[in-house]
N, C-alpha and C positions, 0 to 999 in steps of 0.2 A: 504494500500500500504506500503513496506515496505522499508524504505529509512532510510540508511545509515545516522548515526548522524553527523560523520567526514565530510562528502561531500555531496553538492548540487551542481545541474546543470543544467542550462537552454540552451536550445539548438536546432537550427530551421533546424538541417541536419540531414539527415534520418540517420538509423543505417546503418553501413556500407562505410556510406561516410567519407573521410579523409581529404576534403579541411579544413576542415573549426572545429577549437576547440568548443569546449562547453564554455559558459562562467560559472566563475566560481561564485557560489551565497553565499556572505560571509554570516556566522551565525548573523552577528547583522542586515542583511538583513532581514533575516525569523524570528530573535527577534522582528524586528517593525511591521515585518505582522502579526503575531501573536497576537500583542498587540491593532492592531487596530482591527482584527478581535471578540478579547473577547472583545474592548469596544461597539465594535454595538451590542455582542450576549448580553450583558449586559442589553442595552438599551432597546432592544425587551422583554425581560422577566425576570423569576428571574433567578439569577446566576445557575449552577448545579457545584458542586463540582466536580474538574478531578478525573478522576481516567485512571491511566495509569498502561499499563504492559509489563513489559520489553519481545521483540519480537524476542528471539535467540531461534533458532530450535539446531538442528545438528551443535556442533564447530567440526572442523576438525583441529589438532593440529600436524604439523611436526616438529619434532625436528630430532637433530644429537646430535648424543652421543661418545665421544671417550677418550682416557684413558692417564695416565699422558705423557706418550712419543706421543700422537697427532694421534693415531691410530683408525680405528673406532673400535667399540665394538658393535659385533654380539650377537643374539642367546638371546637378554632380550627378557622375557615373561612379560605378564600387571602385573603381579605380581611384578615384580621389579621395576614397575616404580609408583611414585606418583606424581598426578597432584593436582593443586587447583587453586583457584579464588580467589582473596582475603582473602586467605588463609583459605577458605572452600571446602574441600576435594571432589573429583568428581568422581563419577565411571564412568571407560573406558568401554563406551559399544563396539567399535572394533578396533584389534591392527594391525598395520603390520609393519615389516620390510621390507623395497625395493617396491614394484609394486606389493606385494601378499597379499592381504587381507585375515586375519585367520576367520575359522569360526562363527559362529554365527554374522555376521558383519548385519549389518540393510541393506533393500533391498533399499536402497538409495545409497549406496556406492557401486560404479563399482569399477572392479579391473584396473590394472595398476594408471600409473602416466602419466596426460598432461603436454607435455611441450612446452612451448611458445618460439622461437628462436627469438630473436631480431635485427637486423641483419645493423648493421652503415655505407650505403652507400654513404653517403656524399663525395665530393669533398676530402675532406682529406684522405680518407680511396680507393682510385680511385688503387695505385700501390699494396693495401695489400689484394682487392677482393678476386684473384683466391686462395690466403694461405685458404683465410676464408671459402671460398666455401669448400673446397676439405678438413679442419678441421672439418664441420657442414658435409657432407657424412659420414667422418668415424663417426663420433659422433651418427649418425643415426643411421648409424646397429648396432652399441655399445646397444643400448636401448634395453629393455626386450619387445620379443614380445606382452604381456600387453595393453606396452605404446604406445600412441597417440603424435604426433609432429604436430607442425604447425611452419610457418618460413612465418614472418616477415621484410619485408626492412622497412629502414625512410632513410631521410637525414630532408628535413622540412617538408616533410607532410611522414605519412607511408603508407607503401603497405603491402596487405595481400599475400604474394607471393604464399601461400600454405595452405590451411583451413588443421584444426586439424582432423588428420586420421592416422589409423594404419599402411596405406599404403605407406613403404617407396619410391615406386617407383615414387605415385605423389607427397610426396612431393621433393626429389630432382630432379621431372622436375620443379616443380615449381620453386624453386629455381634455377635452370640451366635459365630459360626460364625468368624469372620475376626480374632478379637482374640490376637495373641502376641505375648511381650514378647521386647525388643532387651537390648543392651546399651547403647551410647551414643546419645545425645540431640544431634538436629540442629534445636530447636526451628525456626529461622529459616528453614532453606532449606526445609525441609517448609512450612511457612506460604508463603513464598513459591508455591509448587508447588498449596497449598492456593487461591490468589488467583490465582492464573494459570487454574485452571480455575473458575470462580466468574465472573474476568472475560469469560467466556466466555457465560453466559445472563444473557440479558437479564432486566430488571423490577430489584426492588428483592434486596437480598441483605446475610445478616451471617454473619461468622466465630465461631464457639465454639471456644478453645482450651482443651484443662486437661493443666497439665503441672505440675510440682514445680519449677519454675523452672532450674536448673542446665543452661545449653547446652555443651558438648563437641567440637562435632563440626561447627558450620554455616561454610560458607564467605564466608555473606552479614554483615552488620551488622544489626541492628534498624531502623537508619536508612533503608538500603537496602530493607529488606520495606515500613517504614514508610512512605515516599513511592511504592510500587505502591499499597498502600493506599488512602492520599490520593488517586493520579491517578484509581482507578479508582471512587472514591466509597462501599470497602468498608467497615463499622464493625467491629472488633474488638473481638473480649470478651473476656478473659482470666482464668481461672480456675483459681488459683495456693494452691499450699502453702508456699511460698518465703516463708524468713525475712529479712524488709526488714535485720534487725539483722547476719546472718551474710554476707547477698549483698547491698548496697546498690546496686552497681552494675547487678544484675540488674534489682531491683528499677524501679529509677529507668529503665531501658531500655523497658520491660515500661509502664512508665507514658506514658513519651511516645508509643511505640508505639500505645496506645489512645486518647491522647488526640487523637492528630491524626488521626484515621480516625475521633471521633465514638463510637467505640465506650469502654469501662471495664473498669480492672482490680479484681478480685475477690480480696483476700487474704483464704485463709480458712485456719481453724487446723489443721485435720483434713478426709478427704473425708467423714468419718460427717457433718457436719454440710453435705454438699453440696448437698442437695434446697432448701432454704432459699437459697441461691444460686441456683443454676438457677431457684428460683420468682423470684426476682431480675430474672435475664436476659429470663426471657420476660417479665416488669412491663417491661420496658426495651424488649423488641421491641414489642409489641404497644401500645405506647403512643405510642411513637415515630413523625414524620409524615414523609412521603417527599413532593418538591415535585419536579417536573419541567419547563423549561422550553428553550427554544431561544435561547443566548447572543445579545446584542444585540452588534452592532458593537463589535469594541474592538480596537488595533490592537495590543495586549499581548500576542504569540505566545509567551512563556515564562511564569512563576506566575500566576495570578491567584487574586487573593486573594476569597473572598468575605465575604461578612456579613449575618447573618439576625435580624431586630431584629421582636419582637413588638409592631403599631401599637396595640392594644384599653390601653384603659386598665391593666388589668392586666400590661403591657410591661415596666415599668419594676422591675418586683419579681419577672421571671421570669429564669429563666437558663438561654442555649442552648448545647447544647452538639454539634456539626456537626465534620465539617473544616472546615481551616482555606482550603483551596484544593485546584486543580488547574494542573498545567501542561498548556498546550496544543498540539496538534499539525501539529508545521509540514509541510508538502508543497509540494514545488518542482513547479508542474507543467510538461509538457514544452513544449519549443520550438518556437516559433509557427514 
C-alpha cells in the first residue's frame, strides 16, 4: 500500500462524506507502532534485516517561468530546461506548456489541466457570492477545452457542488444550484479534503481558492495542508480579500502556503474587481509548463529537494517558481 510519508489518517466516514474530519495520526504515533511491532516480530524468531525501497513512480513537476520584467516566457522546449533531485540530474520523459501535452508523453498522462475551485461561502463572504459566482463563469469558459473543473463550496464542512468534468454547462449548474452560505470558516481542512481528492486523478492539476481570509474552525495548520500540497505536486492559488495590515499572520500563512506548492496568492481589495484576477490565474495556468519524469537513483527516502534552472541563454534573467520538493515513499517489503 502506498502511503504518503508527510501524512496519516484514520478515519471512520466513508469517502465522500464531509461531516466529519479524519483524525490526524502524528509520526511519533506510527514511530511507537512500529517499535512495538518489530519487538514481538523479534521475539517470535530471528531478526530479518529491512530492506526498503523508495516507492515514486511518475513525478509530475509544474513550474512557471517568467522573465526579468515579470512576464511569462513561452515557447521553452525540454531542452532548455534542467531539472534535478538532490542535485542529480533527471531526464524529462514528457513536456508541456498550458493543457497540451507534447508527444511521446507516457500513456498515463491525459491531456489538459484539473482544476479544483474552492469556493468560501461562509457567513462573511454572504454580500460578495453573486461577484464570485458570475467571476468563477467567466473563468470557466476562459479554460482550454482540454480542461476539466470541479467547484467546491465550504464554510465548516465542504460541499462538492460540481464533480470534475469537461462539461461547463454542469458545472455552473452546479454551482448556480449548490451555493449556500455557512456560518464558520474551516478554510484548511476543506482544502485539505479539497487535495485529497485532486490527489486522486491523474495528469497535471491546480487548486483555486477564494475566501476572505479569517479561518475559525480548521483543525489542520496551513503547514500541515501545505506539505500534502508539496508531496502531491499541487499549485495553489489563493484569492483573498484579507487585510495583510489587520491579519498578518493570516496573511503571511496564506503566502507560504502558495508559495511552496508553486502556486500565488492574490490580494485583492474588493470581489467587484475579481474578473481581473481570475484573468490573472488563468495567464498563470495556461502558461505554466508541467515536466514529467521517472526519478533516477537516489538513496534519499525522506525530502528531496528539487531545482529547475533554465539552460537557453535567457536562464539567467528568468525566475522559476515550482515547489520546492517532495518527500518520498518508503515501503518495507515482505519477508523473503
Amino acid at each position: 500500500m502506498r502511503v504518503p510519508a508527510a501524512a496519516f489518517w484514520l478515519s471512520s466516514t466513508p469517502h465522500g462524506s464531509t461531516n466529519n474530519m479524519p483524525v490526524p495520526v502524528t509520526r511519533s504515533a506510527v514511530f511507537a507502532l512500529t517499535l512495538a511491532a518489530g519487538a514481538w516480530h523479534t521475539a517470535a524468531q530471528e531478526p530479518i534485516p529491512p530492506h526498503y525501497r523508495v516507492d515514486v513512480n511518475l513525478v509530475g513537476l509544474t513550474f512557471s517561468v517568467t522573465d526579468a520584467k515579470g512576464r511569462p516566457v513561452h515557447g521553452l522546449r525540454p531542452d532548455d530546461i534542467r531539472i534535478s533531485e538532490d542535485g542529480i540530474p533527471q531526464r524529462i520523459a514528457a513536456f508541456a506548456e498550458g493543457s497540451s501535452v507534447r508527444e511521446h508523453a507516457p500513456a498515463e498522462i491525459p491531456q489538459g489541466t484539473n482544476v479544483f475551485i474552492l469556493f468560501d461561502t461562509s457567513d462573511r463572504m454572504y454580500r460578495s457570492i453573486p461577484y464570485v459566482c458570475d467571476a468563477i463563469a467567466n473563468f470557466l469558459r476562459k479554460l482550454d477545452p482540454a480542461d476539466a473543473a470541479a467547484v467546491y463550496t465550504f464554510s465548516r464542512n465542504l460541499s462538492r457542488a460540481a464533480p470534475l468534468t469537461r462539461d461547463r454547462l454542469l458545472v455552473r449548474a452546479g454551482l448556480a444550484q449548490n451555493v449556500s452560505t455557512g456560518d464558520d470558516t474551516a478554510l484548511f481542512n476543506c482544502l485539505l479534503l479539497t487535495l485529497r481528492d485532486a490527489a486522486r486523478v491523474p495528469g497535471r492539476k491546480a487548486v483555486v481558492v477564494f475566501s476572505n481570509g479569517p479561518d475559525n474552525r480548521s483543525m489542520l495548520s496551513p503547514e500541515d495542508v501545505g506539505t500534502v500540497a508539496e508531496d502531491e505536486g499541487i499549485p495553489v492559488y489563493v484569492i483573498s480579500t484579507l487585510d495583510p495590515g489587520k491579519d498578518h499572520l493570516t496573511a503571511a500563512a496564506l503566502e507560504r502556503l502558495t508559495a511552496r506548492t508553486g502556486g500565488k496568492l492574490f490580494l485583492t481589495r474588493n470581489w467587484q474587481v475579481l474578473p481581473q484576477t481570475f484573468t490573472a490565474i488563468h495567464e498563470e495556468i495556461s502558461a505554466s509548463y508541467t515536466a514529467y519524469y521517472y526519478p533516477a537513483p537516489n538513496p534519499n527516502d525522506g525530502f528531496r529537494r528539487i531545482a529547475v534552472t533554465v539552460a537557453s541563454p535567457q536562464g539567467k534573467a528568468c525566475t522559476i517558481r515550482t515547489r520546492s520538493g517532495y518527500r518520498a515513499h518508503r515501503i518495507a517489503p515482505p519477508p523473503r
